[in-house]
C-alpha positions in Angstrom: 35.9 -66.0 -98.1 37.3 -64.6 -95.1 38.3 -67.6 -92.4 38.9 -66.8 -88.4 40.7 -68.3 -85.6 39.9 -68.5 -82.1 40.7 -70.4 -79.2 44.7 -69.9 -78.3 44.4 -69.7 -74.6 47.6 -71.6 -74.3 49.5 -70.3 -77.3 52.1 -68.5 -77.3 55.2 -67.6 -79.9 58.9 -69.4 -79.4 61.8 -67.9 -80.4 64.5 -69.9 -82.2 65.7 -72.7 -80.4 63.4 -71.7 -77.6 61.5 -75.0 -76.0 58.6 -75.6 -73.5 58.2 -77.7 -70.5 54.3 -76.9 -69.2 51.7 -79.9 -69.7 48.8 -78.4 -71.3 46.3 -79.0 -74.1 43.5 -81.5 -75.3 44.3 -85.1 -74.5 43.9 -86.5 -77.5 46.2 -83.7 -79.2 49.1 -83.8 -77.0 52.4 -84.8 -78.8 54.7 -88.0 -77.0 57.5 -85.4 -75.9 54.6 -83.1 -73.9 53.9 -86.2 -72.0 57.6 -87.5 -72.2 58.2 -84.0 -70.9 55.9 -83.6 -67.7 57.2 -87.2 -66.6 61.0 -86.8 -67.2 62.4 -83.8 -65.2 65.4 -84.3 -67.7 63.5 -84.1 -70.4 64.8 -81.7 -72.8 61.4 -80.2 -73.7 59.2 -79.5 -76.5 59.1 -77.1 -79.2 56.9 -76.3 -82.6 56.9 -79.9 -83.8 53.9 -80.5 -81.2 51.8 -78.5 -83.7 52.7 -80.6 -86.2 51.7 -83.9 -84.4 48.1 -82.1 -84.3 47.8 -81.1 -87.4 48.1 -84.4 -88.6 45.3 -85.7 -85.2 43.0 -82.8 -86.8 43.9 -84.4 -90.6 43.2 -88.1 -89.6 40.1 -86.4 -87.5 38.8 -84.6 -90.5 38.8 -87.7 -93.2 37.7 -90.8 -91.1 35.3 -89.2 -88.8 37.1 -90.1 -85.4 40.5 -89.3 -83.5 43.4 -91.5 -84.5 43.8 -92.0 -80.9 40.9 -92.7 -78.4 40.3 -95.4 -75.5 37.7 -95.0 -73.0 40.4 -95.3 -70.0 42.7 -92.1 -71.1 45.9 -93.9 -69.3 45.2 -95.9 -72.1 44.8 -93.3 -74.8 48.2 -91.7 -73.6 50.2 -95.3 -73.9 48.5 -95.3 -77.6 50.5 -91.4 -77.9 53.6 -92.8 -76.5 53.9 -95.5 -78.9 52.4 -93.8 -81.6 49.3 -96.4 -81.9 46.8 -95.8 -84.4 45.5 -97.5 -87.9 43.6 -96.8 -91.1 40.9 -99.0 -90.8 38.4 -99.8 -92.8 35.7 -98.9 -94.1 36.7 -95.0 -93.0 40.2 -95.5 -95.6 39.0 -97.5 -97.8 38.5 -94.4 -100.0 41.3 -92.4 -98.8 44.3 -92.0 -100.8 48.1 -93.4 -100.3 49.0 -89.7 -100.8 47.2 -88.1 -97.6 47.8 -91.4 -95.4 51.7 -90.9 -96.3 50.8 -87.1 -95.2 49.1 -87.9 -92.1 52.2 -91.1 -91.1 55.0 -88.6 -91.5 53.2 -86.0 -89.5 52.5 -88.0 -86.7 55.7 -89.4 -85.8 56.7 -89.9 -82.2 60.5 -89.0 -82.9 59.7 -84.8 -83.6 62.9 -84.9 -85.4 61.5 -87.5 -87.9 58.3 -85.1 -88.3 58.1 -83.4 -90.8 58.3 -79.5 -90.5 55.8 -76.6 -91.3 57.3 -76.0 -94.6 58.0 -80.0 -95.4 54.2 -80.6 -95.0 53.4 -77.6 -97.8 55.1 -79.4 -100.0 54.2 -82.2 -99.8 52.2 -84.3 -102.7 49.0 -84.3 -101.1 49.1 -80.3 -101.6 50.1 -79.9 -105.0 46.2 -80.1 -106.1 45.9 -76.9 -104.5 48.5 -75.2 -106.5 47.4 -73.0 -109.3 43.9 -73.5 -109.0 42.0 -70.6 -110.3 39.4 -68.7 -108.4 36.3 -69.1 -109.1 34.0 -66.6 -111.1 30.7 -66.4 -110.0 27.8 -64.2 -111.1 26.0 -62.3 -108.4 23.2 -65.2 -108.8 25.3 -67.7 -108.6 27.1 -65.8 -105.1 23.2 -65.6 -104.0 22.5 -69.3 -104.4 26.1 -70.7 -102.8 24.9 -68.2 -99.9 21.1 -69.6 -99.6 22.4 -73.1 -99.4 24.9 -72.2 -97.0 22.6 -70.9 -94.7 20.0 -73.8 -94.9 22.5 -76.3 -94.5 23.7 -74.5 -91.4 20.1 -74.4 -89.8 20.0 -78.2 -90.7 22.9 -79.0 -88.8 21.6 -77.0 -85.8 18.2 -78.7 -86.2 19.7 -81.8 -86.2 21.3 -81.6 -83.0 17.7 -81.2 -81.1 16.3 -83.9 -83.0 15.2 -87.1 -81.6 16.7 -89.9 -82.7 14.3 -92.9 -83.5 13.6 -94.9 -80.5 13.5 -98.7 -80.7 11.8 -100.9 -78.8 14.6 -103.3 -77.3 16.0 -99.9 -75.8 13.0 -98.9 -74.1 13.0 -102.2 -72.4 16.7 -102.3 -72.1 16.9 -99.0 -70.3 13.9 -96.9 -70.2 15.8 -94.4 -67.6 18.6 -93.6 -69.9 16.3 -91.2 -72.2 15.4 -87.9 -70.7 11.4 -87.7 -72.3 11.1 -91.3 -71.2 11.9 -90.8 -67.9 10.2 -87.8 -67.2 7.0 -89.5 -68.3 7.7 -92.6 -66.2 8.1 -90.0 -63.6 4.8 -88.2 -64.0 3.1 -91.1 -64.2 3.9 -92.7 -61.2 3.0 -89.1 -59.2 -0.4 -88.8 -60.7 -1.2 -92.5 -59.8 0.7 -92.6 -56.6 1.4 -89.2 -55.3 -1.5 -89.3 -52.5 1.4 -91.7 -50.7 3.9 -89.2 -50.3 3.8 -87.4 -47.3 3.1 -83.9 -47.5 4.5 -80.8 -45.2 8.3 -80.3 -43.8 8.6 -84.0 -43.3 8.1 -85.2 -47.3 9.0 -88.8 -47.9 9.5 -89.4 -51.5 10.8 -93.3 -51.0 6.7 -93.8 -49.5 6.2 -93.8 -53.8 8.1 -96.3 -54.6 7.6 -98.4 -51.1 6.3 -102.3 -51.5 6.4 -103.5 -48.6 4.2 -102.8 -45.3 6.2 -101.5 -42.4 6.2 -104.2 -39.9 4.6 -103.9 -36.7 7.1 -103.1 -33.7 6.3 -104.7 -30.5 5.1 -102.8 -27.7 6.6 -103.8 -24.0 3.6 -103.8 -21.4 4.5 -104.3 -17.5 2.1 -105.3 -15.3 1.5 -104.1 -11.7 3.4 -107.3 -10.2 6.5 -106.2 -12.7 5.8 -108.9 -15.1 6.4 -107.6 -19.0 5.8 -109.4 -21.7 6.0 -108.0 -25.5 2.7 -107.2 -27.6 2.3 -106.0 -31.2 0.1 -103.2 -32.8 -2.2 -105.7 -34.0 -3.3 -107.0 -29.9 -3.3 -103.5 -29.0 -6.4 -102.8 -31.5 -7.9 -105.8 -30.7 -7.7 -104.8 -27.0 -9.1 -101.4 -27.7 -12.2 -102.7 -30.1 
């Protein structure tokens, strides 16, 4: 198995000692000092430890299914960072065990020197499964079948991205506008049964479609030879004419 990386636009390699001051990165990966650091022009700076603190965001990511920290409002999100704000609640850790939360609490620390470092986390507990496993020996069938299932449950995950989801009834009356196919019918609809109301040529009026009320009549101001005016509607001026 051969694994690739991509996506280091804003990495870059620090020598010993050598610290960062630049606020950059994913919100919800960003360490306490990288904010600490682009609001306190004191601030010492940052250094390798931030790639700690996301490890342990991708960790938390990976086994419960959503970020540790999240809030619609992201000033909110970034007070959760600062104070280090996040829990292993259930039913997403009910399963989970002590030795990966004690992984995942130690890596994200808000004090960097209280985190642990690169070669801390590799020796940690939760690791030592992976020690002197043995690689596995598979016959060329078995290589073919791992590869077959692979493949299908790749297209399966792409499939299920352009899937519709099942559509309820309570949310078609709640808000029919909110799904794309739904509206576009809605739309298509109400052009085929009311589309000779829209005016046609440079001057198109697409609000005439959806227009319920009558335009009222304006009044018309009629003068007389003797300088007399008095105010008359549409409505006299046909029955005048007829």
């Amino acid at each position: 198995m051969q694994i690739r990386l991509s996506d280091f636009g804003f990495s870059c390699h620090l020598e010993p000692g050598e610290k960062l001051r630049e606020l950059c990165g994913t919100p919800g990966y960003l360490a306490p000092e990288i904010l600490k650091c682009s609001m306190d022009e004191t601030h010492p700076g940052y250094g390798k430890e931030v790639d700690l603190w996301a490890c342990g965001v991708i960790l938390f990511t990976l086994l419960a299914g959503s970020p540790p920290f999240w809030h619609r409002r992201q000033i909110l999100m970034l007070r959760m960072i600062m104070e280090g704000q996040y829990q292993f609640s259930s039913p997403e850790w009910d399963d989970r065990s002590n030795t990966v939360k004690d992984l995942i609490a130690k890596l994200l620390q808000v004090d960097p020197n209280a985190r642990l470092t690169a070669e801390q986390a590799l020796q940690h507990p939760f690791f030592e499964r992976c020690k002197g496993s043995q690689p596995w020996n598979l016959t060329p069938r078995q290589r073919f079948r791992v590869a077959v299932w692979t493949i299908l449950a790749a297209g399966r995950v792409a499939l299920s991205s352009h899937r519709l989801r099942p559509l309820t009834k309570n949310a078609l009356l709640r808000d029919p506008y909110a799904l794309r196919p739904v509206r576009r019918l809605i739309d298509n609809c109400a052009f085929r049964l009311y589309g000779h109301w829209v005016k046609k040529g440079e001057q198109q009026n697409r609000a005439a479609l959806f227009q319920h009320q009558p335009p009222r009549p304006f009044p018309i101001i009629a003068t007389d030879l003797e300088g007399d005016s008095s105010a008359i509607t549409e409505d006299e001026v046909t029955l005048v004419r007829s």
